[in-house]
N, C-alpha and C positions, 0 to 999 in steps of 0.2 A: 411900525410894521415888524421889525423884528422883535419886539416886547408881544405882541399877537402872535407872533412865529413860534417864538420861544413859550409860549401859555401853551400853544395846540400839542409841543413834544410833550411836556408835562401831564398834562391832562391825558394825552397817549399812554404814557407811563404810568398813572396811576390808574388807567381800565384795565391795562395790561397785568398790573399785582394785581387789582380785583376780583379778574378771575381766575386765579390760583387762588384754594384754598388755604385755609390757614388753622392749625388744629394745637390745641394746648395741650401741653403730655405733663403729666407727673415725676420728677427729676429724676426718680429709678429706673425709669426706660427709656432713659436718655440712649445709649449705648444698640438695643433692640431695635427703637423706633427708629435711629438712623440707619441700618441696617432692612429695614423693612420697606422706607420711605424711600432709600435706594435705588431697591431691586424694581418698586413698585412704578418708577422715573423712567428707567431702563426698560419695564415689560409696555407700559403702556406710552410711554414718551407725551406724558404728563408732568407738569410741580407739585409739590403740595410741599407750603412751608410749617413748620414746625416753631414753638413756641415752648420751652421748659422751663418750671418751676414747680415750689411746694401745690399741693392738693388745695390747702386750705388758701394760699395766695391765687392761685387760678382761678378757684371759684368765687372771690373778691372781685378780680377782674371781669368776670361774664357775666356778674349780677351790674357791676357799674356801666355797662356796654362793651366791653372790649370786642373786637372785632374777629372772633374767633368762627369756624364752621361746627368745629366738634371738640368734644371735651375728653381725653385719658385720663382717668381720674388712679390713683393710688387705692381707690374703694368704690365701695357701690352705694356707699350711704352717701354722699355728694351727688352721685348720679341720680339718684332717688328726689332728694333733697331738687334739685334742678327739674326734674318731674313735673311734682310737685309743683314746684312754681310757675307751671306752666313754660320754659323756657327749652329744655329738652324734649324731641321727640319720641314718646315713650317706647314705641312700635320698634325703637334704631336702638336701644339696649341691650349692650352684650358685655359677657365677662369674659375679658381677653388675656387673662392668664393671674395667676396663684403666685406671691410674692413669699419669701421666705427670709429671715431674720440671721443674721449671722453676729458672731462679736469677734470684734476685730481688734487684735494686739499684736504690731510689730516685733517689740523686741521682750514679751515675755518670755519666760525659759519654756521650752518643748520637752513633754507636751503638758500643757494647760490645760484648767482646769475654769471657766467663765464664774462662777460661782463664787471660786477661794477667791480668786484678782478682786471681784469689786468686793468681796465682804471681809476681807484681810487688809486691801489697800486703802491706803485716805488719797487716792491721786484722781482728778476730774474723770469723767465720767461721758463720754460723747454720745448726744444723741439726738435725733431730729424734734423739732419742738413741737410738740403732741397737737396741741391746737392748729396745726399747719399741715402736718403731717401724719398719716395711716403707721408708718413707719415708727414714727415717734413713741404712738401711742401703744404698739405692739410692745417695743420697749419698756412703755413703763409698769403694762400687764405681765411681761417677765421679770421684773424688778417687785413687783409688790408680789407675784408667788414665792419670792422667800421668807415670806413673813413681814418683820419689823423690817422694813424697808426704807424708814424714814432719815436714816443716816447715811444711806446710798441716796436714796434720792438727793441729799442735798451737794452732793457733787455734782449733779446732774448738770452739764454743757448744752444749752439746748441751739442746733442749727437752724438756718431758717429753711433748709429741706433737708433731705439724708442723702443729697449732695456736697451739702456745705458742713456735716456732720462725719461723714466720711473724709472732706479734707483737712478736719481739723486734726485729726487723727495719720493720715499720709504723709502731714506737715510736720508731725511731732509735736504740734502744741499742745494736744491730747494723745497721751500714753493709750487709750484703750476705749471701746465703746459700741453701740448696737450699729450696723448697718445693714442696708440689704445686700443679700445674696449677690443679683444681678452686676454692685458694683465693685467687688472683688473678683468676680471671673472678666469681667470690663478690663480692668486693672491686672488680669494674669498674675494675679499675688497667688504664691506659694500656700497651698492648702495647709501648710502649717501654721501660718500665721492669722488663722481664722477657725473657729469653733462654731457649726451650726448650732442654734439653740433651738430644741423639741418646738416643733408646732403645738404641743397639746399646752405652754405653757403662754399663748396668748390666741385672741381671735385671728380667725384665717383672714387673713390678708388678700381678697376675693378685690380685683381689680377690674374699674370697668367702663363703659365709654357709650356716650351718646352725641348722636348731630344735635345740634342746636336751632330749633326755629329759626333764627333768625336770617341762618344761611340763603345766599342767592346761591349758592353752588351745588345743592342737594344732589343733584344725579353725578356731580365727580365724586362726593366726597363718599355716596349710596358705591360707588364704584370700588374704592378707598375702601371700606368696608366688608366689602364683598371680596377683596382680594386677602385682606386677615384670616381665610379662611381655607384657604391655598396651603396646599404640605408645604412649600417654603417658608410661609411665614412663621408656622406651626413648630420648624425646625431652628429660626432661630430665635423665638420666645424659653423651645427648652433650651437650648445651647446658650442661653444667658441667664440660667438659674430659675428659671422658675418651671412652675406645672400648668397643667391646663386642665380648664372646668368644660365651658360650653364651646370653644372652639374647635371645628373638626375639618378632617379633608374635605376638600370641595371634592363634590360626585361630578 
């Protein structure tokens, strides 16, 4: 009787996670999307759980089945990609903010110069592992515009997202290297200690997000969606370093 007793809370408990959604984010909007998921618990006295890691590990994850409602991808070619396969909702497509590239070096002398450090230095090189990561790959498009590149690339550190690329770098284990934007104002590090690198010197970093078929929870997650679109959330997408493409005030 109590082995029956004890199954029925169980069994409770997992209808209960079941319907709260569950959405995979890309490891740079870590910082945002709690902040977003927040406000959005508090307006509507809803859950929605959160899932972070690289772009390219996520998307591993939702083709093997993982249990996710919606996808924040770091790009839109993933999202595409998911399309495509029929697994994403095409119609639920949107570009939820413009990522930006920064290089980060704690204790070089001020002010620096991203250029002379890696092509003057022989010291590693941090940065998200391209194949994983939008991030990464931005990095290594500003690394081959200085040419012969092939002697910097091989210092190359690669993280398994440009959050674990970013701590290698915090840690000191690497002196210097590409991160995003979003996770040094995350971090409240001192704008000296970081150098934007020109958007013209790799592809826009155009980030973006779809529900997923398989979801039972469409009209929260349709909910979810619809609230990304809200001047708060708009407010702190930019206030964590990035710009916005198709997201606008809600009328």
């Amino acid at each position: 009787m109590k082995l029956f007793f004890f199954s029925l809370i169980f069994l409770s408990q997992i209808s209960v996670t079941a319907k709260v959604p569950t959405i995979a984010v890309a490891t740079n909007f870590n910082h945002a999307m709690n902040s977003i998921v927040e406000k959005f618990e508090r307006k509507y006295k809803k859950k929605i759980q959160v899932s972070y890691g690289s772009t390219g590990s996520l998307y591993s994850q939702i083709i093997l089945g993982a249990p996710f409602d919606a996808f924040f991808s770091a790009d839109t070619k993933t999202i595409d990609l998911l399309i495509k396969e029929d697994i994403g909702i095409k119609e639920t497509k949107i570009s939820y903010a413009l990522g930006s590239l920064v290089f980060l070096c704690e204790k070089c002398p001020r002010p620096f110069d991203w250029r002379e450090i890696i092509t003057k230095s022989d010291s590693k090189i941090a940065i998200a592992n391209p194949k994983l990561a939008p991030y990464g790959q931005a990095a290594n498009e500003v690394v081959e515009s200085l040419g012969d590149s092939s002697s910097v690339r091989e210092r190359f550190v690669f993280g398994s997202s440009i959050g674990q690329a970013f701590q290698f770098i915090r840690t000191g284990n690497i002196p210097f290297g590409f991160v995003a934007k979003s996770l040094v104002i995350a971090d409240h590090l001192d704008k000296s200690k970081y150098q934007e690198v020109s958007m013209k010197l790799y592809t826009p970093i155009e980030q973006g997000a779809v529900i997923l078929k398989k979801t039972k929870l469409l009209n929260e997650v349709e909910l979810f969606f619809s609230f990304l679109k809200s001047k708060e959330v708009r407010e702190i997408i930019l206030n964590n370093g990035y710009l916005l493409k198709e997201i606008a005030d809600a009328k």
